[in-house]
Backbone as XML, in Angstrom:
<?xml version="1.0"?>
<chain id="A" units="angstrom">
  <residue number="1" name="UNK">
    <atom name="N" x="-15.729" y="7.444" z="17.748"/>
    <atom name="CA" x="-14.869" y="7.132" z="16.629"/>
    <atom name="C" x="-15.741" y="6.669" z="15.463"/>
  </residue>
  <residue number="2" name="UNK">
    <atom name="N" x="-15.983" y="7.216" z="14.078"/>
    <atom name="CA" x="-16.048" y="6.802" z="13.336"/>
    <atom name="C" x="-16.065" y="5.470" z="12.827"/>
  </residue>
  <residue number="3" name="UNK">
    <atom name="N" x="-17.076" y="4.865" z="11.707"/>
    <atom name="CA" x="-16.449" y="3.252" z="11.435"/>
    <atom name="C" x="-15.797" y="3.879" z="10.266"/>
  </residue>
  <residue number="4" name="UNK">
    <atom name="N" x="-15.292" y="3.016" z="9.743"/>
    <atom name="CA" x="-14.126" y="3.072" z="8.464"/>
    <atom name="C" x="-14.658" y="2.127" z="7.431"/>
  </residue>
  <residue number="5" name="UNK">
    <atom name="N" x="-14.918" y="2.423" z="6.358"/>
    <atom name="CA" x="-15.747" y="1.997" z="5.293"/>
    <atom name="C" x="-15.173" y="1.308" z="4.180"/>
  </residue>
  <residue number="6" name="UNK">
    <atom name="N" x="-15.579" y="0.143" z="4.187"/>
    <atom name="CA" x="-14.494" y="0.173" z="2.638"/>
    <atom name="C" x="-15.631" y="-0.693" z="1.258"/>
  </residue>
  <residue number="7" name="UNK">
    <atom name="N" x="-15.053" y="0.963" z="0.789"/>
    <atom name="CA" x="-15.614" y="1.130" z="0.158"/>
    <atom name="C" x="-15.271" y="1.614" z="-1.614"/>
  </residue>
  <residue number="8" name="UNK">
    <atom name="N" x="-14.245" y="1.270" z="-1.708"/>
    <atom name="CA" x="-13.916" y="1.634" z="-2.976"/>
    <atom name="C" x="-13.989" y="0.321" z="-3.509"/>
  </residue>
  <residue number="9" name="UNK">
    <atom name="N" x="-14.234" y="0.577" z="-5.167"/>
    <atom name="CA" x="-13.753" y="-0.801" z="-6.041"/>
    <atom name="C" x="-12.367" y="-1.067" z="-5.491"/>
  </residue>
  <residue number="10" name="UNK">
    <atom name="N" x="-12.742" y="-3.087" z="-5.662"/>
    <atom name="CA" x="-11.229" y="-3.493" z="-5.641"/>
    <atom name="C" x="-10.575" y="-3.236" z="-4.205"/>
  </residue>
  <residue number="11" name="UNK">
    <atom name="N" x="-10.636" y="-2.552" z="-3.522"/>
    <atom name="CA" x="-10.381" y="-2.149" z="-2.132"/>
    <atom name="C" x="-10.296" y="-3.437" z="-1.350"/>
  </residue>
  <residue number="12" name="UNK">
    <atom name="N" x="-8.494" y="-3.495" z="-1.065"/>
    <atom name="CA" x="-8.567" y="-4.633" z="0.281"/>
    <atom name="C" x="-8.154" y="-4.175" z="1.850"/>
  </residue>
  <residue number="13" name="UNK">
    <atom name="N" x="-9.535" y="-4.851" z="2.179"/>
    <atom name="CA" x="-9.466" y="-4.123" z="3.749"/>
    <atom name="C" x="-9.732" y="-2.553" z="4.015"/>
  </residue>
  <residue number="14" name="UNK">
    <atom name="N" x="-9.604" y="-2.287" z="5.091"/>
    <atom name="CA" x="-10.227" y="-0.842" z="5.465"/>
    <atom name="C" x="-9.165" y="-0.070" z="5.589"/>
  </residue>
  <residue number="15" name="UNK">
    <atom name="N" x="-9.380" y="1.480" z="4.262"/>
    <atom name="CA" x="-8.215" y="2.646" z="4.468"/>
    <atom name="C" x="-9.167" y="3.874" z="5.063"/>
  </residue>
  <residue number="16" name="UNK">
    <atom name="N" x="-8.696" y="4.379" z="5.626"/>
    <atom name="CA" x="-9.137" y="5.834" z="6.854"/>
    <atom name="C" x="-9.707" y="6.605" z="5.232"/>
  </residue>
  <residue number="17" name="UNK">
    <atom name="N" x="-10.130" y="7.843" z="5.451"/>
    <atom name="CA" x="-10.073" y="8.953" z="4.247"/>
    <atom name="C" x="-10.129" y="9.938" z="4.598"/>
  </residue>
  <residue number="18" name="UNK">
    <atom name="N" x="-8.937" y="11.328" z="4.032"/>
    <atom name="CA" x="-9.038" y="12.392" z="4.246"/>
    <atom name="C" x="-10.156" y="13.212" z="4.392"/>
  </residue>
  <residue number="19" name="UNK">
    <atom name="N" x="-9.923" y="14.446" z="4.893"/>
    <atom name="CA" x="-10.937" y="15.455" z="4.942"/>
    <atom name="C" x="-11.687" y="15.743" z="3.814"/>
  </residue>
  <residue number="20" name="UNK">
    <atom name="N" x="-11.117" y="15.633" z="2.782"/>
    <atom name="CA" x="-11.986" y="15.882" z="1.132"/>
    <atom name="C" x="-12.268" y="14.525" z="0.792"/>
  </residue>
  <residue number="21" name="UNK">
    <atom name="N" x="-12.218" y="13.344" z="1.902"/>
    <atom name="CA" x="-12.893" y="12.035" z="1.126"/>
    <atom name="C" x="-11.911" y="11.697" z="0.035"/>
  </residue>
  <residue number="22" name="UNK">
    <atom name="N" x="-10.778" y="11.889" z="-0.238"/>
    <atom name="CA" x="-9.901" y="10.711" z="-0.796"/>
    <atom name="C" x="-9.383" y="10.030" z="0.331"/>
  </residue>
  <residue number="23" name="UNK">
    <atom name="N" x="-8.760" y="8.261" z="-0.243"/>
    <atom name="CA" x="-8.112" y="7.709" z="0.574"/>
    <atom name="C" x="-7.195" y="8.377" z="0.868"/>
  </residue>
  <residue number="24" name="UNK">
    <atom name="N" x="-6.905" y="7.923" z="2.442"/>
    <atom name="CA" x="-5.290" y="8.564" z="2.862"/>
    <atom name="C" x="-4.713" y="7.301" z="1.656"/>
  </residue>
  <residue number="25" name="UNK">
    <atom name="N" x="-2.969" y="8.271" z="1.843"/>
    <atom name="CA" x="-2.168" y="7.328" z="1.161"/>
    <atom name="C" x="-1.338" y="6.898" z="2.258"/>
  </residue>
  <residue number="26" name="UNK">
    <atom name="N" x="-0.887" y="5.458" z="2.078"/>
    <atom name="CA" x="-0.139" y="4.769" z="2.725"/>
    <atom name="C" x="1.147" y="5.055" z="3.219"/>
  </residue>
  <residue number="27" name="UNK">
    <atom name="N" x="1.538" y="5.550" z="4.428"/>
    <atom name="CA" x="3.013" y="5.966" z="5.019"/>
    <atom name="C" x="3.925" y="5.581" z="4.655"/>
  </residue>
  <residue number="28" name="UNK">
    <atom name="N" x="5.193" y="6.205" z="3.568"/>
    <atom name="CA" x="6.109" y="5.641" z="2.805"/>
    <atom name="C" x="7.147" y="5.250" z="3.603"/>
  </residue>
  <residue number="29" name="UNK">
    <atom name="N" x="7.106" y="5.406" z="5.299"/>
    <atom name="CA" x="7.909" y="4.483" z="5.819"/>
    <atom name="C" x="7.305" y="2.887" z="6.608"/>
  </residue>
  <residue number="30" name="UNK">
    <atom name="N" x="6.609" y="2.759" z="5.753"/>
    <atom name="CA" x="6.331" y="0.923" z="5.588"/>
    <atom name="C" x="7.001" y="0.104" z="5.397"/>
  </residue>
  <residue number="31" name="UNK">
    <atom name="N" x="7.213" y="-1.253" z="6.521"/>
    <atom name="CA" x="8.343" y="-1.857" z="6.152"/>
    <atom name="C" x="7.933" y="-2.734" z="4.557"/>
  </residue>
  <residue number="32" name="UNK">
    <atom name="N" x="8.882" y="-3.346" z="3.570"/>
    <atom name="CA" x="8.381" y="-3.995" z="2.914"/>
    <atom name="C" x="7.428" y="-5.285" z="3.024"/>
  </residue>
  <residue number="33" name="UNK">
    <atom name="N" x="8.135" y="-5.863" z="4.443"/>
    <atom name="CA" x="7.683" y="-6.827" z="4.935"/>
    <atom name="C" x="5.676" y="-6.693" z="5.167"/>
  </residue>
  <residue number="34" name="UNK">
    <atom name="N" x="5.759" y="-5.988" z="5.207"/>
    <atom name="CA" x="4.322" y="-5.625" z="5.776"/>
    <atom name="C" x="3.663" y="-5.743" z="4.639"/>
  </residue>
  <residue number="35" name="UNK">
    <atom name="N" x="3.683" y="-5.059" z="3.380"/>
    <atom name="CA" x="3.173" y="-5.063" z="2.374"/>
    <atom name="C" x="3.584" y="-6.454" z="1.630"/>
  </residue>
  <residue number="36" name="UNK">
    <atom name="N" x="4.221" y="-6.881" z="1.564"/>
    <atom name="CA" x="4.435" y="-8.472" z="1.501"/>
    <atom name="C" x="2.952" y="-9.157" z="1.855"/>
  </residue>
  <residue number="37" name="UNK">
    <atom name="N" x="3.493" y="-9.039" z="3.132"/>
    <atom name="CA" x="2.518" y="-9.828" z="4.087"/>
    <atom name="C" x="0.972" y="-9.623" z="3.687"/>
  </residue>
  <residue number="38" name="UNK">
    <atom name="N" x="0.304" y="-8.646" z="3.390"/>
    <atom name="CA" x="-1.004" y="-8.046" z="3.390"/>
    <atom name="C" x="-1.576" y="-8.763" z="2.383"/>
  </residue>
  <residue number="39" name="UNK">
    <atom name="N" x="-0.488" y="-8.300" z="1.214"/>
    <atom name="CA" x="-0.813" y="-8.175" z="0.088"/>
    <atom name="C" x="-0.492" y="-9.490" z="-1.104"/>
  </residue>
  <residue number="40" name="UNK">
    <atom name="N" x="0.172" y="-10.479" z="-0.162"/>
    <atom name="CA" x="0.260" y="-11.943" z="-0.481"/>
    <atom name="C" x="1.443" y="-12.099" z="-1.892"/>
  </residue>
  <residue number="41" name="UNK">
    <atom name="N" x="2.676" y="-11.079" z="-1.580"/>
    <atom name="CA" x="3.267" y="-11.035" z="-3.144"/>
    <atom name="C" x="4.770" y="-11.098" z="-2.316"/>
  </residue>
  <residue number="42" name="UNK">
    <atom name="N" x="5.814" y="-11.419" z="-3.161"/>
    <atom name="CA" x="7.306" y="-11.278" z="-2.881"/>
    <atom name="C" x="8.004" y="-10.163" z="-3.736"/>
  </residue>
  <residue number="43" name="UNK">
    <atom name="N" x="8.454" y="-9.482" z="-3.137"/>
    <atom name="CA" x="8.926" y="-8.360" z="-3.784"/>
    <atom name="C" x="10.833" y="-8.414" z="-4.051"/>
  </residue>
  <residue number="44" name="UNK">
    <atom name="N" x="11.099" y="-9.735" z="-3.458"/>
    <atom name="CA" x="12.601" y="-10.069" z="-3.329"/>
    <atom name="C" x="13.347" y="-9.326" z="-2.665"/>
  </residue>
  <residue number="45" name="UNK">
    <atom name="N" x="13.010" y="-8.243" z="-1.789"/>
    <atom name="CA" x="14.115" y="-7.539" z="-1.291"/>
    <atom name="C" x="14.184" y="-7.675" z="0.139"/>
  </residue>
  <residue number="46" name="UNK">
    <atom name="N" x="15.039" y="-7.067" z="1.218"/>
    <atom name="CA" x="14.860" y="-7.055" z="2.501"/>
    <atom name="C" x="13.491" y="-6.501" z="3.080"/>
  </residue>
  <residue number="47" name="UNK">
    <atom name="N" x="13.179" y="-7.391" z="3.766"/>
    <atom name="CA" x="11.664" y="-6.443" z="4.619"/>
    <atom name="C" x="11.501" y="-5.505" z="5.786"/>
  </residue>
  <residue number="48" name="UNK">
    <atom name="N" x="12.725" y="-4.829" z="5.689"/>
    <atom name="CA" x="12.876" y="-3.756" z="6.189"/>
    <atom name="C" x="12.937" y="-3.083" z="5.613"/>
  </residue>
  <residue number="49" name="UNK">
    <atom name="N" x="13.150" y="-3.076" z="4.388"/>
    <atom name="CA" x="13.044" y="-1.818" z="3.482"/>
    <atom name="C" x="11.699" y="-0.860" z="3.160"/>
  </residue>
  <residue number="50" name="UNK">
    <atom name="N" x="11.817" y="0.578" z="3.313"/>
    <atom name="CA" x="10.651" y="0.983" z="3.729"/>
    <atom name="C" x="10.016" y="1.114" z="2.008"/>
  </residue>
  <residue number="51" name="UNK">
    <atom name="N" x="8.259" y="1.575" z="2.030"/>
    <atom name="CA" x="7.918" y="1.643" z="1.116"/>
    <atom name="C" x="8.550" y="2.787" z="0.423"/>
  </residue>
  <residue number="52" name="UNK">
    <atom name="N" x="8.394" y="3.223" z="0.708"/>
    <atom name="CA" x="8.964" y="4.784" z="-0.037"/>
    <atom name="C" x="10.085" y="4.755" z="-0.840"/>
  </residue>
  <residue number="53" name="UNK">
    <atom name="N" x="11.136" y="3.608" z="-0.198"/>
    <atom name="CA" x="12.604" y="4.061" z="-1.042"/>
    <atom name="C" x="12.584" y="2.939" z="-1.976"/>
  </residue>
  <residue number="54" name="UNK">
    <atom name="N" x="11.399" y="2.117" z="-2.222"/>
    <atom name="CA" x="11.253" y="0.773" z="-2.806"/>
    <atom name="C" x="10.451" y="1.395" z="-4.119"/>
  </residue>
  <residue number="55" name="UNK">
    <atom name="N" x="9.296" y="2.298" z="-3.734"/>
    <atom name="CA" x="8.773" y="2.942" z="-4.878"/>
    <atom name="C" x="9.421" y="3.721" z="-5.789"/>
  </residue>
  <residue number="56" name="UNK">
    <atom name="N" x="10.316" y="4.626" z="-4.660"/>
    <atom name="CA" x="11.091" y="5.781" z="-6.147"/>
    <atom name="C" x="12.677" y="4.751" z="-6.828"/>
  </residue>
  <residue number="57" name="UNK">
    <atom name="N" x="12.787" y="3.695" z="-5.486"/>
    <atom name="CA" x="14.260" y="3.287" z="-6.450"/>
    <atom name="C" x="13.648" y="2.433" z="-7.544"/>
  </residue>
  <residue number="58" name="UNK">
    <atom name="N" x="11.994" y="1.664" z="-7.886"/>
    <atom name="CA" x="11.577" y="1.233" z="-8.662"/>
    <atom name="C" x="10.811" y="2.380" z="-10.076"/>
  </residue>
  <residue number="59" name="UNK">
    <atom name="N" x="10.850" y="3.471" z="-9.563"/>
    <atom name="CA" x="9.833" y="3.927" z="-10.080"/>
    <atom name="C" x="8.435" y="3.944" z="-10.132"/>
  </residue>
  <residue number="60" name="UNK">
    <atom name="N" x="7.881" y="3.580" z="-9.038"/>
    <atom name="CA" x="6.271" y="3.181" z="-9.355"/>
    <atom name="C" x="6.047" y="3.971" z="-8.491"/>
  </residue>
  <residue number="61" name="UNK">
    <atom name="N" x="4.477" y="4.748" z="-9.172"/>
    <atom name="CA" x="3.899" y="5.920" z="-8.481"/>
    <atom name="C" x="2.906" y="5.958" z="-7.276"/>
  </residue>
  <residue number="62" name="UNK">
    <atom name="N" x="2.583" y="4.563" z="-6.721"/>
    <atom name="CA" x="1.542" y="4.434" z="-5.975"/>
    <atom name="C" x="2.107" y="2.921" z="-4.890"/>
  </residue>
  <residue number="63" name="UNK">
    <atom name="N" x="0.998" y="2.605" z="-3.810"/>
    <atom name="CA" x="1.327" y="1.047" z="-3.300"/>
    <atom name="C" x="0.009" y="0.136" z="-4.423"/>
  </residue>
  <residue number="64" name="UNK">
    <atom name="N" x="-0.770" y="0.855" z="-5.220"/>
    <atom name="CA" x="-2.006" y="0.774" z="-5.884"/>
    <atom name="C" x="-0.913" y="0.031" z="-7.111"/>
  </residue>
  <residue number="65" name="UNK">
    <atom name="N" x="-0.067" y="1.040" z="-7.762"/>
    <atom name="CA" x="0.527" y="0.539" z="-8.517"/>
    <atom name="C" x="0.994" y="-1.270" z="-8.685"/>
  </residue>
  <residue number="66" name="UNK">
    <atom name="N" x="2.047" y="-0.627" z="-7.409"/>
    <atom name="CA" x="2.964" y="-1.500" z="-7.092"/>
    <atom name="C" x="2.323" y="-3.419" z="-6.720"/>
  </residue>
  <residue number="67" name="UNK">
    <atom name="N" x="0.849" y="-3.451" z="-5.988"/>
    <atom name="CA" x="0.396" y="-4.368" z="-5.979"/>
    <atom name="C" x="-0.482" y="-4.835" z="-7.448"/>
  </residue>
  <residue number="68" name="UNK">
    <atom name="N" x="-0.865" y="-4.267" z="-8.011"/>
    <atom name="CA" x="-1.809" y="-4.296" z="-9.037"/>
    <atom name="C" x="-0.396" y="-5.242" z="-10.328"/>
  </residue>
  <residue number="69" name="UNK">
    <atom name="N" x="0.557" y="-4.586" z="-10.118"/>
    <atom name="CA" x="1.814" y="-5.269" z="-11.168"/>
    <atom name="C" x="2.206" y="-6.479" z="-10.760"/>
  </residue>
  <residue number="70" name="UNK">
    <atom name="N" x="2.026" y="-6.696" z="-9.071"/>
    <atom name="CA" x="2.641" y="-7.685" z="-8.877"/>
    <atom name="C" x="1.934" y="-9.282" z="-8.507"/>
  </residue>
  <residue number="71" name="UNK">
    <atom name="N" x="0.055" y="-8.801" z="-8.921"/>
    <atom name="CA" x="-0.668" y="-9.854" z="-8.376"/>
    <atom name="C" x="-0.116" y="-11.361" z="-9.415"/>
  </residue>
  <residue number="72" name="UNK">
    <atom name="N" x="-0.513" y="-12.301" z="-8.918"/>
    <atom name="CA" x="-0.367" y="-13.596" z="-9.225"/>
    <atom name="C" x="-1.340" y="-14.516" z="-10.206"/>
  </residue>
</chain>
């Protein structure tokens, strides 16, 4: 197995990377809770709510986005 590198600017913690060497992107059925949790922010909603339906009912194009708007 591979180690997992982390290695991008700004990068928290270790993301896998595709075959062409971009990061994977994060599975849009993530609970919110999780990304909460990681990422040290309150997003006010249920934490079951997955990422995916949190991004398009907000509009935001990324979880890159979405934490970067909401740091403290």
């Amino acid at each position: 197995m591979a180690k997992i590198k982390n290695d991008a600017p700004g990068m928290r913690g270790d993301r896998s990377r595709n075959d062409n060497g971009e990061l994977r992107q994060k599975r849009s059925d993530t609970h919110i809770g999780t990304i909460e949790q990681k990422y040290n922010i309150d997003l006010n909603v249920r934490s079951d709510m997955h990422l995916g339906a949190y991004l398009e009912k907000n509009d935001i194009a990324s979880l890159n986005d979405l934490v970067n708007n909401n740091k403290k």
